[in-house]
C-alpha positions as CSV (number, residue, x, y, z in Angstrom):
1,X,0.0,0.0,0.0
2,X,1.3,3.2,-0.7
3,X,0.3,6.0,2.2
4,X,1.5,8.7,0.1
5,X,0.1,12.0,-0.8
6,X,0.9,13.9,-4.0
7,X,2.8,17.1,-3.5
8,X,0.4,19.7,-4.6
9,X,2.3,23.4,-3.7
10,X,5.6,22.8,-3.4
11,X,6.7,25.9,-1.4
12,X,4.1,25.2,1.5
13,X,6.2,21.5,0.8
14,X,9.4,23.0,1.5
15,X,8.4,25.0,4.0
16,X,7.3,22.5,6.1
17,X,10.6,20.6,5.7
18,X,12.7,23.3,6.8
19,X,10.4,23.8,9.6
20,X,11.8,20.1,10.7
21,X,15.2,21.2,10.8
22,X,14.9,23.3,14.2
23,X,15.4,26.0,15.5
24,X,18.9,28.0,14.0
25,X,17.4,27.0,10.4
26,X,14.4,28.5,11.3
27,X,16.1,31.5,13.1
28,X,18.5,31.9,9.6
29,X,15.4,31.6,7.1
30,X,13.7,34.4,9.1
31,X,16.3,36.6,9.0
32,X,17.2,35.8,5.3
33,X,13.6,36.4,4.8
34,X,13.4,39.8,6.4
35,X,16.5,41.3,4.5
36,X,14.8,40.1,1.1
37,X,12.2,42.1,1.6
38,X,14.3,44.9,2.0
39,X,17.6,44.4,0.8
40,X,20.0,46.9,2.3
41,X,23.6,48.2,1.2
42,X,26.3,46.5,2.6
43,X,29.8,47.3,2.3
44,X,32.5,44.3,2.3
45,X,36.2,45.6,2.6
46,X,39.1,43.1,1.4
47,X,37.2,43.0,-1.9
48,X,40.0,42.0,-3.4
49,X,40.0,38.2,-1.4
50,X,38.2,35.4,-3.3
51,X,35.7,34.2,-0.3
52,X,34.5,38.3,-0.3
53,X,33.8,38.2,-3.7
54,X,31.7,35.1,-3.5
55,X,29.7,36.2,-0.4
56,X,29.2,39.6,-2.1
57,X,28.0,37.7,-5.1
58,X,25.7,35.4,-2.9
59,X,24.1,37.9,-1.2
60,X,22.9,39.8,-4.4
61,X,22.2,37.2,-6.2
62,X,19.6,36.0,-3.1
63,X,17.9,39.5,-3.0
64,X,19.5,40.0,0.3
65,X,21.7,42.7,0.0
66,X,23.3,45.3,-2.1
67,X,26.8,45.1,-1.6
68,X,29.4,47.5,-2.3
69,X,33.4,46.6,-2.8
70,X,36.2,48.3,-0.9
71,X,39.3,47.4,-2.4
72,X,41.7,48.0,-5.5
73,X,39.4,48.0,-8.7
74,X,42.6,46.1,-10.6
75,X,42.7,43.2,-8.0
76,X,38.8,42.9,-8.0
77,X,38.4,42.6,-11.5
78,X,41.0,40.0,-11.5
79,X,39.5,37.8,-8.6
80,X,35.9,38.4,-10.6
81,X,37.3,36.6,-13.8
């Protein structure tokens, strides 16, 4: 016999899964939630340091920031490539 149900909305799906995970996930997803709806500027110095660039490149793509790079244009544009 199979006791499953068919996933009809997906979101309310995942929701509910991450709901599961406790408490810090929840916390985090709030949070991450919160700043999407109004994405700020950040700024992020040592923009020239690969692990900047890619948290600067996370949190715009994710909607949940704006941020701006301190740091020499040159070394930037070589860590971007």
């Amino acid at each position: 016999m199979n006791f499953q149900k068919p996933i009809e909305d997906f979101e309310d799906y995942e929701t509910h899964l991450l709901d599961r995970m406790g408490r810090d996930e929840k916390l985090i997803r709030m949070m991450q939630n919160r700043a999407k709806a109004n994405p700020m500027r950040i700024t992020l110095g040592n923009a020239e340091e690969y692990n900047v660039l890619k948290a600067a490149q996370i949190l715009y793509e994710e909607g949940i920031a704006k941020p701006i790079l301190l740091g020499e244009k040159k070394f930037i544009l070589e860590q971007m490539e």
